[in-house]
PyMOL commands that place a pseudoatom at each C-alpha (Angstrom):
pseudoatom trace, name=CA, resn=UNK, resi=1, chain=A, elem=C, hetatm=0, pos=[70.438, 95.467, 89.743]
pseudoatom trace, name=CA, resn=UNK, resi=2, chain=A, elem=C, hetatm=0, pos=[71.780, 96.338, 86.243]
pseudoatom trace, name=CA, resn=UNK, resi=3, chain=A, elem=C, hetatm=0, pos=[67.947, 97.863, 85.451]
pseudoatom trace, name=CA, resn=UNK, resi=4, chain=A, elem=C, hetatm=0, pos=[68.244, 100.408, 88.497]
pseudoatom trace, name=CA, resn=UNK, resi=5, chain=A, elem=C, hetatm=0, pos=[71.178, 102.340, 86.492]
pseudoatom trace, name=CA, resn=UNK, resi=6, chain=A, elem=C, hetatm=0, pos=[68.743, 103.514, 83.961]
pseudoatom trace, name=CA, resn=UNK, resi=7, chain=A, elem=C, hetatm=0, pos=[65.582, 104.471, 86.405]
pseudoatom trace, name=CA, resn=UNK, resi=8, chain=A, elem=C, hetatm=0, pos=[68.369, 106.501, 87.591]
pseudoatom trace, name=CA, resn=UNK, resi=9, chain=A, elem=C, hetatm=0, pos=[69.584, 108.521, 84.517]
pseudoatom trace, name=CA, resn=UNK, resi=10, chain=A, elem=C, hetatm=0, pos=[65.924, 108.753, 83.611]
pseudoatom trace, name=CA, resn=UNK, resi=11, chain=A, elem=C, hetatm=0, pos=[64.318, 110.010, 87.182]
pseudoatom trace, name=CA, resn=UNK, resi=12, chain=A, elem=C, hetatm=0, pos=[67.633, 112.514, 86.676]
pseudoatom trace, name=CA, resn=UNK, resi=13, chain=A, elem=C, hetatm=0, pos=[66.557, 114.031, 83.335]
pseudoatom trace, name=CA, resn=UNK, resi=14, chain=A, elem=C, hetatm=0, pos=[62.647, 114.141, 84.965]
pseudoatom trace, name=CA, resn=UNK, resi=15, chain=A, elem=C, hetatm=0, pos=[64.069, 116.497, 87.576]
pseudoatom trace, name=CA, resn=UNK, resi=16, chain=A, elem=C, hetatm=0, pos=[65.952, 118.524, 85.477]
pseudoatom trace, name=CA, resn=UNK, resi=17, chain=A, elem=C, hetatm=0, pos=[62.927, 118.866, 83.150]
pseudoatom trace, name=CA, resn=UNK, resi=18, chain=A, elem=C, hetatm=0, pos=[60.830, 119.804, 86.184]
pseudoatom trace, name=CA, resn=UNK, resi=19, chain=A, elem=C, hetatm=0, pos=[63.211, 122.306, 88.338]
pseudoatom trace, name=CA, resn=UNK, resi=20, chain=A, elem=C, hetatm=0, pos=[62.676, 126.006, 87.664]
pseudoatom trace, name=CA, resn=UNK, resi=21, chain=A, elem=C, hetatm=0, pos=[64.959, 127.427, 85.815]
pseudoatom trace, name=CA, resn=UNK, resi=22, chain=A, elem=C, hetatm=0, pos=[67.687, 129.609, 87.407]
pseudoatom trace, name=CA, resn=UNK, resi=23, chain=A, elem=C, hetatm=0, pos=[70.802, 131.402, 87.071]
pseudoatom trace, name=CA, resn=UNK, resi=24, chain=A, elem=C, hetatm=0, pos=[73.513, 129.103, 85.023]
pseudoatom trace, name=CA, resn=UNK, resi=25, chain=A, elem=C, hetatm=0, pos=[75.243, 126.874, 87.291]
pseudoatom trace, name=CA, resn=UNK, resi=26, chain=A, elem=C, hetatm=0, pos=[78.713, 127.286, 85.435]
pseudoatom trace, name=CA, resn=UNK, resi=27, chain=A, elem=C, hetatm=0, pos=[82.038, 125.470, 86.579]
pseudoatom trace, name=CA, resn=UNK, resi=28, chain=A, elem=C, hetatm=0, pos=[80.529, 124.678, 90.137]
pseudoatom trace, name=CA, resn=UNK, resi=29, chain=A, elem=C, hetatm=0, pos=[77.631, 122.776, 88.423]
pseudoatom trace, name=CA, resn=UNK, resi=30, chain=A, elem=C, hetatm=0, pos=[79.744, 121.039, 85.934]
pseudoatom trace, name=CA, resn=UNK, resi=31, chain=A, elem=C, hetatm=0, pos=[81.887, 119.680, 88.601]
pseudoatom trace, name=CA, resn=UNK, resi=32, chain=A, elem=C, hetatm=0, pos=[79.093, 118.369, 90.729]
pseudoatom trace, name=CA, resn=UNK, resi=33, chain=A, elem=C, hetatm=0, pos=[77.633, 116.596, 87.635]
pseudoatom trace, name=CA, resn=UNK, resi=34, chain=A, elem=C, hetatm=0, pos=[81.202, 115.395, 87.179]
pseudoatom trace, name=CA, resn=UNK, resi=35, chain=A, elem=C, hetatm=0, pos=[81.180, 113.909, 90.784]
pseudoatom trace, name=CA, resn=UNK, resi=36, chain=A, elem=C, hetatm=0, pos=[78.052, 112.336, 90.269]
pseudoatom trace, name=CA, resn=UNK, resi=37, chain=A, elem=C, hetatm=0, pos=[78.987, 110.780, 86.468]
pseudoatom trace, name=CA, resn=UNK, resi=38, chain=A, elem=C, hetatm=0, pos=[81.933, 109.621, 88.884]
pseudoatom trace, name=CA, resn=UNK, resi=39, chain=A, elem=C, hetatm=0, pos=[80.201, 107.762, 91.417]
pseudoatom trace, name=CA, resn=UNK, resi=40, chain=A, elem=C, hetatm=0, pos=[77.628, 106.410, 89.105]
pseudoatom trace, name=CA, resn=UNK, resi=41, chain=A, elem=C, hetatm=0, pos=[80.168, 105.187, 86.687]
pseudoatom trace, name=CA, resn=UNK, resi=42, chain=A, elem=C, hetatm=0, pos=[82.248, 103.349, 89.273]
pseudoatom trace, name=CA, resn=UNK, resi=43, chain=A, elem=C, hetatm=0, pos=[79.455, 102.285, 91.280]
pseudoatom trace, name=CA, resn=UNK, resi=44, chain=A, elem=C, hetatm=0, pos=[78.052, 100.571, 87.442]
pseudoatom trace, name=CA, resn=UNK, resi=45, chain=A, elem=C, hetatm=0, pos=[81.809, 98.926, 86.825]
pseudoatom trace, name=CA, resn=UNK, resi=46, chain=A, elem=C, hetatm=0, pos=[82.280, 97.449, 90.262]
pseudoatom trace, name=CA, resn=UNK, resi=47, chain=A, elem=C, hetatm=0, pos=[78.257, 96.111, 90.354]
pseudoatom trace, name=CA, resn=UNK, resi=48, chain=A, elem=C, hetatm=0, pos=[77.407, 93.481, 93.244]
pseudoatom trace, name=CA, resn=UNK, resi=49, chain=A, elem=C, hetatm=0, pos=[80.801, 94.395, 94.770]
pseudoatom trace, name=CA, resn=UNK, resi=50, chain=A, elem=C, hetatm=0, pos=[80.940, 97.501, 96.499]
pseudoatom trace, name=CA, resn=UNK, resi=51, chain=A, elem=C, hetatm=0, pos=[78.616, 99.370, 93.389]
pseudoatom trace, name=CA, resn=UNK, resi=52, chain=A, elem=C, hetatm=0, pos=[75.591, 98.183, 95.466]
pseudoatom trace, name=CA, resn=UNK, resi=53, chain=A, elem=C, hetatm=0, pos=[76.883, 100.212, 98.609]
pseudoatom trace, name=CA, resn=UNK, resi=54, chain=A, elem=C, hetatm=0, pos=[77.621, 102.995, 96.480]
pseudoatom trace, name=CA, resn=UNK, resi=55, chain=A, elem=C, hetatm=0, pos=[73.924, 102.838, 95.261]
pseudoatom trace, name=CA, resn=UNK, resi=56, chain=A, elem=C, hetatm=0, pos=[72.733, 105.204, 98.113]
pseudoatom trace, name=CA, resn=UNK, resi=57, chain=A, elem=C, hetatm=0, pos=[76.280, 107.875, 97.407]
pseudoatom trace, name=CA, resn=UNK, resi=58, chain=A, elem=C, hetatm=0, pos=[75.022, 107.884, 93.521]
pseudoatom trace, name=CA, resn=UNK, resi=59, chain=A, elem=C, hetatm=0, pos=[71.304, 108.880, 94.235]
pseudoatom trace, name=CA, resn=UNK, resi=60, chain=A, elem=C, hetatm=0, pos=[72.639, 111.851, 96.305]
pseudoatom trace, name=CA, resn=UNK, resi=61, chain=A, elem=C, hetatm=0, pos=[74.900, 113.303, 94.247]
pseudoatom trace, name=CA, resn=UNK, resi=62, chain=A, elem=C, hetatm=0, pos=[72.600, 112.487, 91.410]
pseudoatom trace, name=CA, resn=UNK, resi=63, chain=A, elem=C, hetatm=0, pos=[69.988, 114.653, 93.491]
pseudoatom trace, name=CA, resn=UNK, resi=64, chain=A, elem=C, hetatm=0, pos=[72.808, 117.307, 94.588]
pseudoatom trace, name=CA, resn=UNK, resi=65, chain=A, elem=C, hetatm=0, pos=[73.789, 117.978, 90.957]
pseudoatom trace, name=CA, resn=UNK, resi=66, chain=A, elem=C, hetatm=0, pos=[70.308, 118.324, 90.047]
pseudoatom trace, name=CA, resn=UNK, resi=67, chain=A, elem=C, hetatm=0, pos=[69.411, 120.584, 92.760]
pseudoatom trace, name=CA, resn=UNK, resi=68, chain=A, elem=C, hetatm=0, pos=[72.636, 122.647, 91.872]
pseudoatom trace, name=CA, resn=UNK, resi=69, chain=A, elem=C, hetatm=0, pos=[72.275, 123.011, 88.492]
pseudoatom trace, name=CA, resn=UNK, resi=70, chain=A, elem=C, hetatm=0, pos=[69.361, 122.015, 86.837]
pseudoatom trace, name=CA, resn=UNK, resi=71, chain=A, elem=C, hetatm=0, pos=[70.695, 122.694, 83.425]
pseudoatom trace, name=CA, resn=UNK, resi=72, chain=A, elem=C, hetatm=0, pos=[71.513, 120.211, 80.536]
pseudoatom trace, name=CA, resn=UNK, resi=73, chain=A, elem=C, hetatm=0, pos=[74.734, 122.373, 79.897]
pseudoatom trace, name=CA, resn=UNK, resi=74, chain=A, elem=C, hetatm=0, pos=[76.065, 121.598, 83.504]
pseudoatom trace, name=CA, resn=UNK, resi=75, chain=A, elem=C, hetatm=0, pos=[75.278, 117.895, 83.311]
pseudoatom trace, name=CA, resn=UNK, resi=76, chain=A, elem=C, hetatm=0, pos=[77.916, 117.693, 80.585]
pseudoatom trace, name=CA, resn=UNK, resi=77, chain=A, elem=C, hetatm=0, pos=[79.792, 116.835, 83.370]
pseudoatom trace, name=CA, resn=UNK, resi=78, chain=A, elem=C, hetatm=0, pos=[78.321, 113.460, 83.642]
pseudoatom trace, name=CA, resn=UNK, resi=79, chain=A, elem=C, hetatm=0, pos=[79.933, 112.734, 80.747]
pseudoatom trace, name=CA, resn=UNK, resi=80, chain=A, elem=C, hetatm=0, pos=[83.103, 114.022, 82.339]
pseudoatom trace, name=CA, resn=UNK, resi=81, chain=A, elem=C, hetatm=0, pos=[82.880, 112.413, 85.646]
pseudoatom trace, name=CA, resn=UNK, resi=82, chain=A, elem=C, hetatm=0, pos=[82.451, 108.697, 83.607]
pseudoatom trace, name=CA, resn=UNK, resi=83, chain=A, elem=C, hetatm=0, pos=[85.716, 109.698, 81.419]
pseudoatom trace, name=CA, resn=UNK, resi=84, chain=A, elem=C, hetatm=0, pos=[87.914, 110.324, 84.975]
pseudoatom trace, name=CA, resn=UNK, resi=85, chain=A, elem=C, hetatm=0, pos=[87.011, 107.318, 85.598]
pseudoatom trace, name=CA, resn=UNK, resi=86, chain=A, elem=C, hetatm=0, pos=[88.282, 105.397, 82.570]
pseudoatom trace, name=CA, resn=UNK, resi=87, chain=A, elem=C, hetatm=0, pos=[91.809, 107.503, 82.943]
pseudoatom trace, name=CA, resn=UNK, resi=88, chain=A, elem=C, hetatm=0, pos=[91.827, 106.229, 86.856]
pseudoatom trace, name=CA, resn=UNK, resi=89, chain=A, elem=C, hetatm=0, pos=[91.169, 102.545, 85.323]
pseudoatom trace, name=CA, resn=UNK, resi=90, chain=A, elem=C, hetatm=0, pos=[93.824, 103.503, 82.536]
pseudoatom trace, name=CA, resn=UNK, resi=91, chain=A, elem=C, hetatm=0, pos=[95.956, 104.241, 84.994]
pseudoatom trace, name=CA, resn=UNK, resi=92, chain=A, elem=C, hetatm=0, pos=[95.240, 101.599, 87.162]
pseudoatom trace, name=CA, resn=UNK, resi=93, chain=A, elem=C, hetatm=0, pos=[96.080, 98.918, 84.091]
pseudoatom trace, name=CA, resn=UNK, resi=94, chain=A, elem=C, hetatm=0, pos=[99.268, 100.711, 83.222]
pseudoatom trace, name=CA, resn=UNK, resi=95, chain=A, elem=C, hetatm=0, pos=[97.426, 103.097, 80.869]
pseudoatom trace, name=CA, resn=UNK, resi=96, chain=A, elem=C, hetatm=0, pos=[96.072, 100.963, 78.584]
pseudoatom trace, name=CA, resn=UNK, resi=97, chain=A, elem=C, hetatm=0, pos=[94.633, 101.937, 75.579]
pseudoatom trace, name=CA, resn=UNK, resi=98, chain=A, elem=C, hetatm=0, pos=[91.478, 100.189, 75.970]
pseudoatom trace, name=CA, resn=UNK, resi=99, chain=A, elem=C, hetatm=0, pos=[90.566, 102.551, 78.498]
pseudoatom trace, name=CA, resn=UNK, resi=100, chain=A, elem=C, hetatm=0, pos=[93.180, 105.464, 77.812]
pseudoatom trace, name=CA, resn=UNK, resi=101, chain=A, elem=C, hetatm=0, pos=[91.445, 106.338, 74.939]
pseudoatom trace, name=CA, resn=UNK, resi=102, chain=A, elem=C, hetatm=0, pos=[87.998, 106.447, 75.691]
pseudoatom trace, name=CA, resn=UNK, resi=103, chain=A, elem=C, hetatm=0, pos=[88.673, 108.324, 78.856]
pseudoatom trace, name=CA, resn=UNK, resi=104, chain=A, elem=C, hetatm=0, pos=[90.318, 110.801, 76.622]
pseudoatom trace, name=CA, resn=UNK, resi=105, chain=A, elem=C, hetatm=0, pos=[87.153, 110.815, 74.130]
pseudoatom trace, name=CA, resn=UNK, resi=106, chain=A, elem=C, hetatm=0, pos=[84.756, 111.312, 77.371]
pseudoatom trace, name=CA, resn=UNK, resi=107, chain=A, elem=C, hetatm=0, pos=[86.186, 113.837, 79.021]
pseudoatom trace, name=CA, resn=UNK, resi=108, chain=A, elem=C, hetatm=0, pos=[87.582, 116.006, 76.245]
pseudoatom trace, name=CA, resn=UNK, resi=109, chain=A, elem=C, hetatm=0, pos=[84.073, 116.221, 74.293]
pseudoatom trace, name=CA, resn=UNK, resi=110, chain=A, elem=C, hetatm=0, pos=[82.693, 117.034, 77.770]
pseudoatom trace, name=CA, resn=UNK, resi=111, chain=A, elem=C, hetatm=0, pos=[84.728, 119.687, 78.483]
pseudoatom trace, name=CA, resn=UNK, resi=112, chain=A, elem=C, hetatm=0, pos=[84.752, 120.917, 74.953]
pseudoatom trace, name=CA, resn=UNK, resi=113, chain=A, elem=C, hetatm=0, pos=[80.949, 120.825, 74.878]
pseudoatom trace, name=CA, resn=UNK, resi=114, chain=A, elem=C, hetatm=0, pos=[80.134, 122.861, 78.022]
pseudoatom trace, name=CA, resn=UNK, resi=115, chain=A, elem=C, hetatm=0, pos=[83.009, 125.207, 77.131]
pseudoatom trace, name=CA, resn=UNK, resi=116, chain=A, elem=C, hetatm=0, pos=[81.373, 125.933, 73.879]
pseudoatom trace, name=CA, resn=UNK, resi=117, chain=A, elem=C, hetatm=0, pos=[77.853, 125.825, 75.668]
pseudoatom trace, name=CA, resn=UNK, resi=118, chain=A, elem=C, hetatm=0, pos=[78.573, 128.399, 77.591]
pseudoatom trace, name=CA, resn=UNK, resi=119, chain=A, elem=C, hetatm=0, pos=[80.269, 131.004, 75.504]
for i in range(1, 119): cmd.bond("trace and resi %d" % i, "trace and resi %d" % (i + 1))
show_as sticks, trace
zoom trace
């Protein structure tokens, strides 16, 4: 199960490296990236739970984002989506710091990154 997580970044990065280029994908692309860092994120923390019946939600999205925006800027937002994630477990745990900060880290370097990316 753990090894499918991977396969999945990697087939990701094969499509991106394969679809034509078009025009940039901007803010809409970053936030479908961010929706599928999301799902792929949680589905990864929760694992033979309910992560395995999120397996089928991540490859879409994965998919979606690619066929959105097919540009390494946008999926910045990967990084983003896995950061919401650690402030809704932050939360969750009465925002810890364990996952408080890193959350922080994730999504402000995203951000950051594709701001400066696309300026």
């Amino acid at each position: 199960m753990i090894g499918i997580y991977p396969l999945l970044l990697i087939w990701a990065a094969v499509l991106i490296r394969r679809t034509k280029k078009r025009r940039r994908a901007g803010w809409s692309g970053f936030a479908a990236w961010c929706l599928a860092g999301a799902l792929f994120s949680f589905s990864l923390l929760t694992g033979f739970s309910i992560g395995l019946f999120l397996l089928p939600l991540v490859i879409a999205a994965l998919y979606l984002a690619v066929r959105s925006a097919p540009d390494f800027r946008a999926a910045l937002g990967f990084v983003a989506g896995i950061g919401v994630i650690l402030l809704i477990l932050a939360s969750i745990n009465k925002f810890s710091i364990g996952w408080l900060i890193p959350g922080v880290a994730f999504g402000a370097a995203a951000f950051a990154s594709f701001v400066a990316a696309e300026r």
